[in-house]
C-alpha angles and dihedrals in degrees: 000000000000128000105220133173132235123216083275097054091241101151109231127176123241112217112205115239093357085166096074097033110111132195115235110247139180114333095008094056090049088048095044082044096052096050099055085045086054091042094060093049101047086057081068109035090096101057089058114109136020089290089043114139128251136247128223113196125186119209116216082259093062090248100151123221122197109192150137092193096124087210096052097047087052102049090048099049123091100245109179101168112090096228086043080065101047088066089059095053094050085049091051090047091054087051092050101044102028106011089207140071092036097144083047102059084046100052089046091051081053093046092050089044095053087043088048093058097052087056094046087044080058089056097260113152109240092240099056081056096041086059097037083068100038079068095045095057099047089045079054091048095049094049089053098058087056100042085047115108120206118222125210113223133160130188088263086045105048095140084112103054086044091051086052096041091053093051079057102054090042095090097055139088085251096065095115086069095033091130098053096045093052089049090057096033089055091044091052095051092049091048092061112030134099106229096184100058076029083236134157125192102198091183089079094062118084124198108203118181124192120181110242141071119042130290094256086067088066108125145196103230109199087208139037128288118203112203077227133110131203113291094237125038092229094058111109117266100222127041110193106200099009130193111202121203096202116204151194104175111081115240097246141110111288115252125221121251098225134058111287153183143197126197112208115184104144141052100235086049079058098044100046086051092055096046084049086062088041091057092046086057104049089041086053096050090043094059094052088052090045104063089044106263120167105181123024117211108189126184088214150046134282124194128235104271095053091052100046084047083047092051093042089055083051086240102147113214144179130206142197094036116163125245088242090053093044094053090056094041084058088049109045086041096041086228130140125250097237112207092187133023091238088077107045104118129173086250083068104056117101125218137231128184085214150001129191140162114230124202118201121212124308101330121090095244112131124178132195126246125199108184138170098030127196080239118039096190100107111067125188123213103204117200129203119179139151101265141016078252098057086037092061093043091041082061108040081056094056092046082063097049094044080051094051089042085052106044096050088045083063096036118022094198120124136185126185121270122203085088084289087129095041088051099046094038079047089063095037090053094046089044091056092046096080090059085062108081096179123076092279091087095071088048086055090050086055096047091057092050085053092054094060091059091079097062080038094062089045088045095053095039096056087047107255129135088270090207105042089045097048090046097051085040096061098029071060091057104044090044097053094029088236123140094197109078115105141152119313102223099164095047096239095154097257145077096212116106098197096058086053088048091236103159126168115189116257099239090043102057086042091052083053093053095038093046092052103053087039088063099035090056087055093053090041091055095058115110102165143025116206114183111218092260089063091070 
């Protein structure tokens, strides 16, 4: 390739040996298309299961990432392909709507698209496959709702949630505390959900890491913590029964708006400016005290002599605090976010049981607790792990398990993990393929193949023979009529998946399915790649 410049000087691109390049059409381009959609897949295929593999990613500025979150390894690698892309994108839209059960979706997509080549290598038009899955899906879908089964929990009875939540967190680097994580992941859902619009705002709910300590210290804090200390080393450490004046206008002189100047030439013209600052300060302080604030939280700076006059008139504050902390700070206290100090009013505080700063080990790195609020509807998880690496994937992990929370808290139907739903949707879908007489029904055949790669990928990653244990798992579930069974990754002794407590939410496991085939009927419907120089 060579930039060269016509006698205008208008830049243009030489392409060695144009002549013989050719543009992908018709069958070529849906082939070319199919293998970087399986490439992509395949790259995952090993993270999928409790015993799945993980990634290591490396940024361009050499951050490294160790995860098997399928959503995380996508959005960090360099894909270049479109269709490449295309995956990213159906692993993101799993995250976002789901936040779960974003390797598998991709590893289903992989699994369609494999199964879609070998029928357009036997002459069937895309579309008669692409159809031939749109029925299949909705024939899965269908059998899930009726294999589902629906729990009952309460905010007294949460053993269920915490069942689901720890098949969730299986799968990750944090499975030796499974069962902690999923407590806290499962408190902090019901502390701040709505049961009876069977709503979670999981906005309420922080997640705060700090290096240092192990993964076991990890806690569940009904209240906010600020990565913040008090402004002034003499402040006191704990406030029992706080009132916090919450601002966002900084305790300093006003500016003006316009350009200014001011002449100094003498020392009492000093001297009556300073005592002018002086006076906006100690207005400013007063009318803190005044209203009956215990504790000042302020989103911006104050200068020296403020804080040393805030910490004379025995007024705690802390500075630099961010507009999202700030937000939750105003809910969990009940408290009103005050532009000016004229209206600060004592309506507006908000209330805390307790604040305390709090140092950790030998460092000097203090953070700020706010406990027992007058609201306890912001929650903070609050993460502690041997290094910045564990402490991402540690909360990535937790993201999955406040998702599950939340989703079965909108929806209490439950099917069986361990590849138990693939392999009976699997039979359901091969059973219905002989009522279709037209070419769809080879497309629905293969449909049903691609579901047992799911429970494939699970079998060979936890080191079993994957075709010998899928067969005798289905041959299990078509001889005892039992859609449960499933593969038994952590060698427990048995296939039932009821008896190992291994549960996947309902709308979870269908968006997987209906994501997929959505995605691999785009990809099936492309005839022809033009790059942007060919137009």
């Amino acid at each position: 390739m060579a930039l060269a410049f016509d006698e205008y000087g208008r830049p243009f691109i030489i392409l060695r040996e144009q002549e013989s390049k050719s543009r992908l059409r018709g069958l070529d381009a849906q082939k070319s298309n199919i293998a970087a959609g399986v490439a992509v897949s395949r790259i995952l295929r090993t993270s999928l299961g409790p015993k799945g593999m993980d990634k290591m990613l490396q940024s361009p500025d050499g951050d490294i990432t160790i995860t098997n979150d399928g959503a995380t390894i996508l959005e960090q690698m360099d894909v270049d392909n479109q269709i490449g892309k295309l995956m990213v994108e159906l692993s993101r839209s799993q995250d976002y709507e789901i936040g779960d059960g974003t390797t598998g979706v991709v590893v289903m997509a992989g699994a369609l698209l494999e199964q879609a080549e070998r029928l357009l290598e036997r002459g069937i038009h895309p579309i008669r496959v692409a159809e031939g899955f749109e029925i299949s899906s909705r024939i899965a879908v269908d059998h899930l709702e009726q294999i589902a089964h629906k729990f009952d929990f309460s905010a007294t009875n949460i053993e269920p949630l915490v069942q689901t939540c720890m098949t969730t967190l299986s799968s990750k680097i944090v499975n030796r505390c499974k069962r902690s994580l999923a407590e806290i992941a499962v408190k902090g859902v019901m502390a701040v959900a709505d049961l009876e619009r069977k709503d979670v705002n999981l906005d309420l709910i922080k997640v705060e890491g700090k290096v240092g300590g192990k993964l076991e210290d990890t806690e569940l804090i009904y209240g906010i913590i600020v990565d913040k200390d008090m402004s002034h080393p003499q402040m006191p450490k704990q406030i029992e029964d706080a009132k916090i004046a919450i601002l966002t206008c900084p305790f300093e002189p006003p500016k003006p708006k316009t350009k200014h100047k001011v002449d100094i030439d003498t020392v009492e013209k000093f001297q009556t400016l300073r005592e002018q600052e002086k006076k906006y300060f100690d207005d400013m302080v007063q009318r803190c005290k005044d209203v009956g604030a215990t504790l000042v939280i302020c989103q911006w700076g104050f200068d020296d002599e403020a804080n040393h006059l805030l910490m004379h008139r025995n007024l705690p504050a802390v500075r630099w605090v961010g507009g999202v902390e700030l937000e939750l700070i105003a809910i969990a206290t009940g408290g009103r976010i005050v532009p000016r100090f004229q209206e600060l009013t004592p309506e507006k505080l908000g209330k805390a049981g307790l604040v305390r700063e709090k140092a950790f080990g030998t460092t000097k790195d203090r953070m700020l607790y706010i406990e027992h609020c007058a609201n306890s509807k912001a929650v903070t998880v609050f993460i502690r792990g041997g290094n910045k690496m564990m402490i991402e994937e540690t909360k990535r992990s937790i993201h999955d398990a406040l998702c599950v929370a939340r989703n079965l808290i909108r929806n209490n139907s439950i099917v069986y993990g361990g590849g138990a739903a693939e392999i009976s949707c699997s039979i359901a879908v091969e059973a219905a393929a002989d009522k279709y007489p037209g070419v769809e029904q080879y497309a629905i055949r293969a449909f049903a193949d691609a579901l047992d790669s799911v429970p494939m990928a699970l079998a060979e990653n936890s080191g079993l023979q994957p075709i010998e244990t899928v067969s005798a798992v289905k041959a299990q579930q078509i001889k005892e009529n039992n859609p449960c069974c499933g593969i038994d990754c952590n060698d427990a002794g048995t296939n039932d998946m009821r008896e190992q407590n291994v549960f996947e939410t309902l709308i979870g496991k269908q968006q997987q399915i209906l994501l997929a085939t959505q995605v691999v009927k785009m990809i099936l419907k492309i005839d022809d790649v033009i790059s942007p120089s060919e137009y």
